[in-house]
PALUMDO-352840 format. One record per residue (C-alpha): residue number from 1; residue in three letters; x, y, z. Coordinates in pm, 1 decimal. Example, Ala and Ser with C-alpha at 12.3 -4.5 7.8 and 13.67 -1.06 7.14 Angstrom:
BEGIN
{1; "Ala"; {1230.0; -450.0; 780.0}}
{2; "Ser"; {1367.0; -106.0; 714.0}}
END
This chain:
BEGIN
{1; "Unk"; {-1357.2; -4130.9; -545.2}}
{2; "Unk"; {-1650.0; -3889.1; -496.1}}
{3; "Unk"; {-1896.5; -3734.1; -766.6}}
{4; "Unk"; {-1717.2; -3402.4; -738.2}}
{5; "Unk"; {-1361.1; -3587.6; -826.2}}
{6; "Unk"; {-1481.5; -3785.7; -1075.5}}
{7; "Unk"; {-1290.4; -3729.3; -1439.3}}
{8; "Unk"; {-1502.4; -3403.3; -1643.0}}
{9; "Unk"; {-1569.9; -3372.8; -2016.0}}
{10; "Unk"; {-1340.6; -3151.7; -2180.0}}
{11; "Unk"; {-1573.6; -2821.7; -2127.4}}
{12; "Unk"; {-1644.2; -2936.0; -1739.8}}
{13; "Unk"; {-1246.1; -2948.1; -1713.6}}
{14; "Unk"; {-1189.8; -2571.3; -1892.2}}
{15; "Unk"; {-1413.1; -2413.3; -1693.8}}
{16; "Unk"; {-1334.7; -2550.6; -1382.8}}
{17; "Unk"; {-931.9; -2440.4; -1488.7}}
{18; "Unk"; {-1079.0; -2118.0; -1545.0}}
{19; "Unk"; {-1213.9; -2085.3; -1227.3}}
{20; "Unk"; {-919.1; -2212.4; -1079.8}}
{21; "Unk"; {-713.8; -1929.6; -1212.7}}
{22; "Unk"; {-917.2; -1673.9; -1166.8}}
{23; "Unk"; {-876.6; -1787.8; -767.7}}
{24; "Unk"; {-544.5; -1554.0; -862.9}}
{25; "Unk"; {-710.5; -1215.1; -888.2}}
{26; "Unk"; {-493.7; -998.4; -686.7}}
{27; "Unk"; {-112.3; -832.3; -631.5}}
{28; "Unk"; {12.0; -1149.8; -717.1}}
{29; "Unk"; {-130.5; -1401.8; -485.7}}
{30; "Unk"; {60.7; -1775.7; -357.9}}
{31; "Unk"; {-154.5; -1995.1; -286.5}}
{32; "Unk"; {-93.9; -2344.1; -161.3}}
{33; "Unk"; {-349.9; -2675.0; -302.4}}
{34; "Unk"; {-522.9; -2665.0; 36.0}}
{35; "Unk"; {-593.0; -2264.5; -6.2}}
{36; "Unk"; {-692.9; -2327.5; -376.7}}
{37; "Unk"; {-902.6; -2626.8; -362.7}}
{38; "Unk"; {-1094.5; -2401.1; -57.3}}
{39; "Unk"; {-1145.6; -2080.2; -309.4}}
{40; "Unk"; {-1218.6; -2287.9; -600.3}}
{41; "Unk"; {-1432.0; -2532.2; -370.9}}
{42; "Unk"; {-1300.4; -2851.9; -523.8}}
{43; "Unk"; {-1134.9; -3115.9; -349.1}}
{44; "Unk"; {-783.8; -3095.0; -307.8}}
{45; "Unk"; {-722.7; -3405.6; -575.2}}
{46; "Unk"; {-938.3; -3190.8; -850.0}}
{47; "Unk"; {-696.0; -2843.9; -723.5}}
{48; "Unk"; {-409.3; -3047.9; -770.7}}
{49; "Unk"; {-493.7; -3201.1; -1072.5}}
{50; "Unk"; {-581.7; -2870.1; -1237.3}}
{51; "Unk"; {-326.4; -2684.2; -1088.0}}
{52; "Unk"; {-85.5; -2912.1; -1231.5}}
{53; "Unk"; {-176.8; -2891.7; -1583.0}}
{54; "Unk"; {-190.6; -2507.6; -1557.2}}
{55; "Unk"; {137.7; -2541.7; -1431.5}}
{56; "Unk"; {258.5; -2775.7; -1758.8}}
{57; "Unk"; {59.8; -2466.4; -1933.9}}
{58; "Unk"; {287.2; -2204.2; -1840.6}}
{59; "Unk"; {-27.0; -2102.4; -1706.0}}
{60; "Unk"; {111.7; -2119.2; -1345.6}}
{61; "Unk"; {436.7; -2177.5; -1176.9}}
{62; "Unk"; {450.3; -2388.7; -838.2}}
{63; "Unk"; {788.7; -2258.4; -628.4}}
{64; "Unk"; {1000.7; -2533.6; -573.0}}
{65; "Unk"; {1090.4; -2439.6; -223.1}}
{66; "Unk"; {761.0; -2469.2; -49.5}}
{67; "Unk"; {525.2; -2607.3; -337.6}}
{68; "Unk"; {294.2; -2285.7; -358.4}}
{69; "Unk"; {133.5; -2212.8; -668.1}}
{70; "Unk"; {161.4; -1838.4; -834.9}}
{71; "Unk"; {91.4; -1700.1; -1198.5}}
{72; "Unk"; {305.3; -1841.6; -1457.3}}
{73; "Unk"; {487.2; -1620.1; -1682.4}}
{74; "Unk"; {294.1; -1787.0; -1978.3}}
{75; "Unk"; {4.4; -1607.7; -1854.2}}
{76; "Unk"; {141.5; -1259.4; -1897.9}}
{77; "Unk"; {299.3; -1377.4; -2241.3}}
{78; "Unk"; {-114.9; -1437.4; -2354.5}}
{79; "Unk"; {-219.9; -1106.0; -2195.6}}
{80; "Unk"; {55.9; -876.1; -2351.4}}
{81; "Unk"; {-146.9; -868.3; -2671.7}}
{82; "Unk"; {-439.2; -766.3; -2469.4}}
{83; "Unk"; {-260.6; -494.1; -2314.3}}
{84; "Unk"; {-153.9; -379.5; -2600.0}}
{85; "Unk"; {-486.3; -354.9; -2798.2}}
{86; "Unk"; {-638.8; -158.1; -2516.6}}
{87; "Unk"; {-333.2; 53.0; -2541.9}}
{88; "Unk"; {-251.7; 4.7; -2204.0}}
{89; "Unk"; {100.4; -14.0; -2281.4}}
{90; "Unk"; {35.6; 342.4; -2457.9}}
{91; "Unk"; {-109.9; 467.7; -2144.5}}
{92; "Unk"; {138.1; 355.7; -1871.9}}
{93; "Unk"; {418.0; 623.2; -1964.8}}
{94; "Unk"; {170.6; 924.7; -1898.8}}
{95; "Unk"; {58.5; 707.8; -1560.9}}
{96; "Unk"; {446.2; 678.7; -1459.1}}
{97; "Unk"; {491.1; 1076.1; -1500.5}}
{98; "Unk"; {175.4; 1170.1; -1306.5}}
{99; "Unk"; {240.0; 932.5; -1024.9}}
{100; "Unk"; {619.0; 1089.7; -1025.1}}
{101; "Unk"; {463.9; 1392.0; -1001.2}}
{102; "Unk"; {212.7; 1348.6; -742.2}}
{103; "Unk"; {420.4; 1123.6; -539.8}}
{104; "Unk"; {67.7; 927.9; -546.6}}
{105; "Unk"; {41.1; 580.6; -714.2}}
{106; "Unk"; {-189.2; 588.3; -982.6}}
{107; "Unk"; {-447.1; 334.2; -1078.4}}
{108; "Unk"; {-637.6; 284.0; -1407.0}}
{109; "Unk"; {-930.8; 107.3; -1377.2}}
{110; "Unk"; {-1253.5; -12.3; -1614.3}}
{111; "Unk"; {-1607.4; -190.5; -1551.6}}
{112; "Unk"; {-1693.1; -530.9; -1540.3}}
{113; "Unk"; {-2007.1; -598.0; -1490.7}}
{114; "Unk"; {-2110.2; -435.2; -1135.9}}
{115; "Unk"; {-1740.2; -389.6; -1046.4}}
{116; "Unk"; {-1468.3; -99.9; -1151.7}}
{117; "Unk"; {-1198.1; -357.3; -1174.6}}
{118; "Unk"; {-770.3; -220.6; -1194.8}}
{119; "Unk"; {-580.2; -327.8; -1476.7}}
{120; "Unk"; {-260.5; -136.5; -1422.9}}
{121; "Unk"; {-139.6; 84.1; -1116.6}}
{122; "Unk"; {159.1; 298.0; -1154.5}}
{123; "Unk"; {388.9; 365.5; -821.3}}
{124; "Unk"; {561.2; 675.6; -770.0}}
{125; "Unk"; {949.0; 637.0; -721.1}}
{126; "Unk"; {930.6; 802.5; -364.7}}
{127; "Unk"; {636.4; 796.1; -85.3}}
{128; "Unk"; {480.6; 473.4; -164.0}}
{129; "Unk"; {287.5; 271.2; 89.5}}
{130; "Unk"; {40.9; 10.1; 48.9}}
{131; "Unk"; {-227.5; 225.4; 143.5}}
{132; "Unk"; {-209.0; 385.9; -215.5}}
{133; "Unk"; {-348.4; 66.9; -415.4}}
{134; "Unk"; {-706.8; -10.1; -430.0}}
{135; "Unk"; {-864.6; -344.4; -425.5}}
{136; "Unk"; {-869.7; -553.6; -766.3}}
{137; "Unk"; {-1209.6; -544.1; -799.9}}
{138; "Unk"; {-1434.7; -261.4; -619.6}}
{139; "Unk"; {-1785.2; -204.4; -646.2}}
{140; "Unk"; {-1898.9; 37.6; -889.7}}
{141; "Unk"; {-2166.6; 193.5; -630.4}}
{142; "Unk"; {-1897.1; 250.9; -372.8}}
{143; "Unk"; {-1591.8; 318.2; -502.4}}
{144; "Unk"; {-1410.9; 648.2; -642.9}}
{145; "Unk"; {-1349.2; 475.3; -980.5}}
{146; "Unk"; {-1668.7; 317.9; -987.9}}
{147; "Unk"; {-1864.8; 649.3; -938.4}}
{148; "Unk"; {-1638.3; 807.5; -1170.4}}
{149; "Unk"; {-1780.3; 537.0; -1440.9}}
{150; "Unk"; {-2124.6; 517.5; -1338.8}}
{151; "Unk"; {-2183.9; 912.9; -1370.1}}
{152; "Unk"; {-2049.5; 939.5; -1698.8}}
{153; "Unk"; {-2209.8; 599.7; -1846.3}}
{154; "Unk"; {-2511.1; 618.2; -2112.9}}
{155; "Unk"; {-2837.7; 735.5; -1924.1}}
{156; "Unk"; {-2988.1; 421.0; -1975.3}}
{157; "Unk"; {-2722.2; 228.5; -1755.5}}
{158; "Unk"; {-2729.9; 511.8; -1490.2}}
{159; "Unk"; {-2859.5; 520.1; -1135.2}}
{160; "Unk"; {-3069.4; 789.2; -1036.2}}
{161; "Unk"; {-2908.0; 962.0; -759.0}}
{162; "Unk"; {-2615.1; 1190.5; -633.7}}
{163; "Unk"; {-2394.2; 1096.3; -907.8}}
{164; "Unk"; {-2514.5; 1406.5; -1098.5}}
{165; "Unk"; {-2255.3; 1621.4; -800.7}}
{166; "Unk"; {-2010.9; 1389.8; -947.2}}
{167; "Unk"; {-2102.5; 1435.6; -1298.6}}
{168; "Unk"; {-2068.5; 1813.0; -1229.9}}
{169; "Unk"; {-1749.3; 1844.9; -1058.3}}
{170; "Unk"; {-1607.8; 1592.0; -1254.0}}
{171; "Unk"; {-1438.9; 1359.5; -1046.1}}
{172; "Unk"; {-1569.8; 1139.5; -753.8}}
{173; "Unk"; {-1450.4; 1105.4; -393.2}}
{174; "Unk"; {-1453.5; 814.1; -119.3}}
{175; "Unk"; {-1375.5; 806.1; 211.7}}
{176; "Unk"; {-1263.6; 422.9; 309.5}}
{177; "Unk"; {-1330.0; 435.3; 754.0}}
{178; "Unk"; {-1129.2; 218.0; 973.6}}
{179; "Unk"; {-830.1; 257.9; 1209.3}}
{180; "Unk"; {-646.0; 467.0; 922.6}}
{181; "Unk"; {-864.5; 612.3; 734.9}}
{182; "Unk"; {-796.1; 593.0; 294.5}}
{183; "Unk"; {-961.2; 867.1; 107.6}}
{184; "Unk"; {-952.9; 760.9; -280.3}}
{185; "Unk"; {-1041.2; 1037.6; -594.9}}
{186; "Unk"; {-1131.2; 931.9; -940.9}}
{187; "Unk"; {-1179.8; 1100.4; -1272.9}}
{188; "Unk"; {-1340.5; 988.9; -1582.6}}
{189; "Unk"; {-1110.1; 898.3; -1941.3}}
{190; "Unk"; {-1307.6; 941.5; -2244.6}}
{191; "Unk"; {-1228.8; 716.2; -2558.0}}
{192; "Unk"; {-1225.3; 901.3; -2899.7}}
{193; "Unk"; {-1565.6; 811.8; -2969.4}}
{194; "Unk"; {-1656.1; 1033.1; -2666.7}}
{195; "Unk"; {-1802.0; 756.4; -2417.8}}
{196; "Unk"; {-1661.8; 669.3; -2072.8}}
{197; "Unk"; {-1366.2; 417.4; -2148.8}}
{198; "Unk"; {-1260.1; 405.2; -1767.2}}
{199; "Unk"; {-1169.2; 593.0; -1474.5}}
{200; "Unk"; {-796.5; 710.3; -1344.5}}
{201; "Unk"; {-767.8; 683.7; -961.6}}
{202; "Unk"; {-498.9; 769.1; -649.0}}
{203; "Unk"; {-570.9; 688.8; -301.6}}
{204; "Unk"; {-376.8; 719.1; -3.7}}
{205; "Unk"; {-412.8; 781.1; 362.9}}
{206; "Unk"; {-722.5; 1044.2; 449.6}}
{207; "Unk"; {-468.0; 1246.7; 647.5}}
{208; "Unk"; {-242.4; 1300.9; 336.9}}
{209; "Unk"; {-514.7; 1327.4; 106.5}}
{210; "Unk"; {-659.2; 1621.8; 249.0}}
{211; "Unk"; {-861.4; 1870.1; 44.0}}
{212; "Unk"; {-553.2; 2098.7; -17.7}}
{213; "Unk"; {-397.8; 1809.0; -170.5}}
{214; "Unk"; {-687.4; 1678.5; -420.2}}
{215; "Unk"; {-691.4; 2075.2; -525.3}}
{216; "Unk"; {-360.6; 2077.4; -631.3}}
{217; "Unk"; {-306.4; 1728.6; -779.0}}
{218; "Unk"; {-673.9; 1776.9; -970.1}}
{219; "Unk"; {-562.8; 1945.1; -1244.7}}
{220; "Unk"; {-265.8; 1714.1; -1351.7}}
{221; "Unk"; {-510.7; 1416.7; -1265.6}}
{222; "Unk"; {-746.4; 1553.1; -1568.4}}
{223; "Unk"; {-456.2; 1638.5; -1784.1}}
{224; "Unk"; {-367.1; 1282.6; -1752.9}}
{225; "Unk"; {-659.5; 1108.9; -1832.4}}
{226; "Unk"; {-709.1; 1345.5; -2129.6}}
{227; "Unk"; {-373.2; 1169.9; -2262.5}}
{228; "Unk"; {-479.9; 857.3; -2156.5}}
{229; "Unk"; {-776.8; 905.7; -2353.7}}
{230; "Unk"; {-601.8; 980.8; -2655.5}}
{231; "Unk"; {-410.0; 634.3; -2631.4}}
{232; "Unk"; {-682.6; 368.7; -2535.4}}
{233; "Unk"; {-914.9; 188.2; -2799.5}}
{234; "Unk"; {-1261.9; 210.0; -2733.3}}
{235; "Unk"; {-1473.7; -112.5; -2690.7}}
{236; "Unk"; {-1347.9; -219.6; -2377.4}}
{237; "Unk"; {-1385.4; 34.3; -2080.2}}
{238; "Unk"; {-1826.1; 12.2; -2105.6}}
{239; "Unk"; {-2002.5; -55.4; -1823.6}}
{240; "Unk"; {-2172.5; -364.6; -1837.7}}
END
């Protein structure tokens, strides 16, 4: 048995579960040991190890039929009290309307660290397609939501640069190049104490997302995240 496989104290072991699960980020990821002990980089007998005592956690589920590994419903059970302190759960009807309205999912995100990271998305009941949800985590430098954050963050966090067009207009726009192009737009939400609390997103294809259409669904876009606004706690949206 190697160095690396050798039994850990009890921190070594929680922070090497930790990073184990956070090897989950994502729409819901499966993952089998090989693919997990290669993210994690651990040897597959310290993967399966771990990912078997998440599993007798609740902390992950492993599919019977071809032994993959997902997020385990005990895991959502521990973040529902999260969700609802932020007042996520506050904020998702007003999310569900404007994406029904817009026929655009809609994505709230916040900052962590360097990164505007998603923690809910709302999909419209007609005209979905994949292209319409953004990456977990995105960087805050090039990314609608990120912008959106940066420009409205306490001058002392803020870069120097062209985010005072965005701070101006109010909302931020990205173009994502490739073989079909995504165009994303972002506007800020404001907590009740006034500061940045986190940014309210859609994306989609560039060719639907044309400048016509980020005219017209603008307004609703800000009337949203003034709701949203209303409904989140403040604390947890700052960038870091």
């Amino acid at each position: 048995m190697g160095t690396a496989d050798q039994p850990r104290s009890g921190s070594q072991a929680v922070e090497r579960a930790i990073h184990l699960l956070n090897c989950f980020e994502g729409d819901d990821p499966e993952l089998s040991i090989s693919e997990l002990a290669h993210l994690a980089g651990v040897p597959v007998s310290t993967a399966h190890r771990l990912a078997q005592a998440l599993v007798r956690g609740r902390l992950l589920e492993q599919d019977p039929a071809n032994d993959r590994y997902r997020v385990g419903r005990g895991l959502a059970t521990l973040a529902r009290p999260a969700m609802t302190r932020l007042g996520i759960d506050s904020a998702a009807p007003h999310m569900y309307a404007l994406a029904a309205g817009i026929k655009i999912t809609a994505s709230l995100s916040v900052a962590d660290s360097s990164d505007a990271v998603t923690v809910f998305h709302a999909r419209p009941p007609v005209l979905f397609c994949s292209h319409q949800l953004p990456r977990l985590r995105q960087p805050l430098r090039s990314s609608a939501a990120g912008r959106a954050l940066l420009a409205h963050s306490p001058a002392a966090q803020r870069p120097a640069d062209d985010l005072d067009l965005v701070r101006r207009k109010g909302f931020a726009l990205e173009e994502f190049e490739g073989d079909d192009p995504v165009r994303s737009i972002a506007v800020p939400v404001f907590g009740a104490d006034k500061q940045v609390w986190g940014a309210l997103s859609v994306q989609a294809r560039s060719a639907r997302l044309n400048d016509e259409l980020v005219r017209e669904i603008l307004p609703a876009m800000r009337h949203i995240a003034v709701r949203i606004g209303g409904v989140v706690h403040n604390g947890s949206g700052t960038t870091g």
